[in-house]
C-alpha positions in Angstrom: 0.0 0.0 0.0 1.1 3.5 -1.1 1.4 6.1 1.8 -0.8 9.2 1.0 0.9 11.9 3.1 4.7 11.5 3.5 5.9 12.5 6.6 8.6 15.2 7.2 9.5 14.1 10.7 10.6 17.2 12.5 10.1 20.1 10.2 6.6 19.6 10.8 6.7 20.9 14.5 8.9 24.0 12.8 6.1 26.7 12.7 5.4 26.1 16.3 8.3 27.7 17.5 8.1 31.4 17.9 10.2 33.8 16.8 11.7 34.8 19.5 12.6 31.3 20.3 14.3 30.2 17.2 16.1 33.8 17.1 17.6 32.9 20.5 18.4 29.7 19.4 20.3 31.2 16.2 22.3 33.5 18.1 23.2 30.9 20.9 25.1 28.6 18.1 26.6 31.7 16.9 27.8 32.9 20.2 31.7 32.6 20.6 32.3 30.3 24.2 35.3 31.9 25.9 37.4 29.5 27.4 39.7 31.1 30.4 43.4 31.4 30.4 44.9 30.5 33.9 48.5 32.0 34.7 50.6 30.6 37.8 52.4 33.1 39.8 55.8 32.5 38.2 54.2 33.1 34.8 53.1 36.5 35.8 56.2 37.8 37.1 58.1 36.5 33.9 55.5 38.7 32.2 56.3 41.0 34.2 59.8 41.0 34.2 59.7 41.2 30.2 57.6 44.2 30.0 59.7 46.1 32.7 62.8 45.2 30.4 61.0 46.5 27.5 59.8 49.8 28.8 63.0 50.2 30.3 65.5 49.5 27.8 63.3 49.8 25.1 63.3 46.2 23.7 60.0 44.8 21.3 58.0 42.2 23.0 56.0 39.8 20.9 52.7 38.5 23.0 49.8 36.5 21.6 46.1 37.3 22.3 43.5 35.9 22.6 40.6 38.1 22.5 37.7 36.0 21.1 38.3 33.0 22.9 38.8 30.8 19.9 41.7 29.3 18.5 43.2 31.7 16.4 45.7 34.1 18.1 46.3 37.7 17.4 49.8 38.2 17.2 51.1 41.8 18.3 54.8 43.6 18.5 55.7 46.6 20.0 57.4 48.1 22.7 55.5 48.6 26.0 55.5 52.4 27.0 53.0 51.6 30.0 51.6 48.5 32.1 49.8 48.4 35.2 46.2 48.1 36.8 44.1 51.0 38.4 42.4 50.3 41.3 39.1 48.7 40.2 40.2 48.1 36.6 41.6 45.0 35.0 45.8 44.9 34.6 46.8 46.1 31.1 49.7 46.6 28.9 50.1 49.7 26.1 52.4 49.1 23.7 54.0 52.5 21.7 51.9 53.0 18.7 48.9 52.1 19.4 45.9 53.8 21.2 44.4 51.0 22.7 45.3 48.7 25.6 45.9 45.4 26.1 44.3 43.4 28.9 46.4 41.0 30.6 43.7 38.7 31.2 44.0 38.4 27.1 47.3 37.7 27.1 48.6 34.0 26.3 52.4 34.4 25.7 54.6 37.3 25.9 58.4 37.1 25.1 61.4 39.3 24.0 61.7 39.9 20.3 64.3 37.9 18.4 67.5 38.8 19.4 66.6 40.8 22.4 67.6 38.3 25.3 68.0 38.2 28.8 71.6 38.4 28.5 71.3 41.7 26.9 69.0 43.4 29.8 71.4 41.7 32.7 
């Protein structure tokens, strides 16, 4: 026997949802999950200690970010003309040259440019 109505399983139920509903459920696949990037105590003052060598003796750092919480990493160079934190406000690096800060928080590896070593700034 031949079926008279096929069946299209879930897309049926489709037009109940409302519009609000399936709009929230567009932009929560499209939303971006930010994972958090833990830092030890030693890893902090070796950041630290690298962008107090560059604002000091003027030496280029090389840090990756990660600002959108994916796996692609923004790579940035510069030298550091100011670091610190404010109370109430998150710590930050500013490199020369550019306008806008950099939150450590952001922040996934920071090192001397090559051929600026620790040999040179001892």
């Amino acid at each position: 026997m031949r079926k008279q109505y096929e069946d299209r399983g879930m897309l049926k139920w489709r037009g109940l949802i409302l519009s609000e509903h399936a709009e929230m459920m567009k932009n929560e696949k499209s939303r971006i999950v930010r994972r958090d990037i833990y830092f030890d105590d030693q890893q902090y003052e070796e950041m630290n200690r690298i962008a107090t060598i560059s604002i000091h003796l003027k030496k280029e750092v090389v840090f990756e970010l990660n600002t959108f919480g994916d796996e692609d990493l923004l790579k940035v160079s510069g030298v550091v003309c100011e670091c610190g934190s404010l109370p109430g406000q998150k710590p930050y690096i500013k490199l020369s040259g550019f306008s806008s800060r950099f939150w450590a928080e952001e922040i996934v590896s920071m090192q001397l440019a090559e051929g600026d070593g620790y040999e040179d700034a001892d």
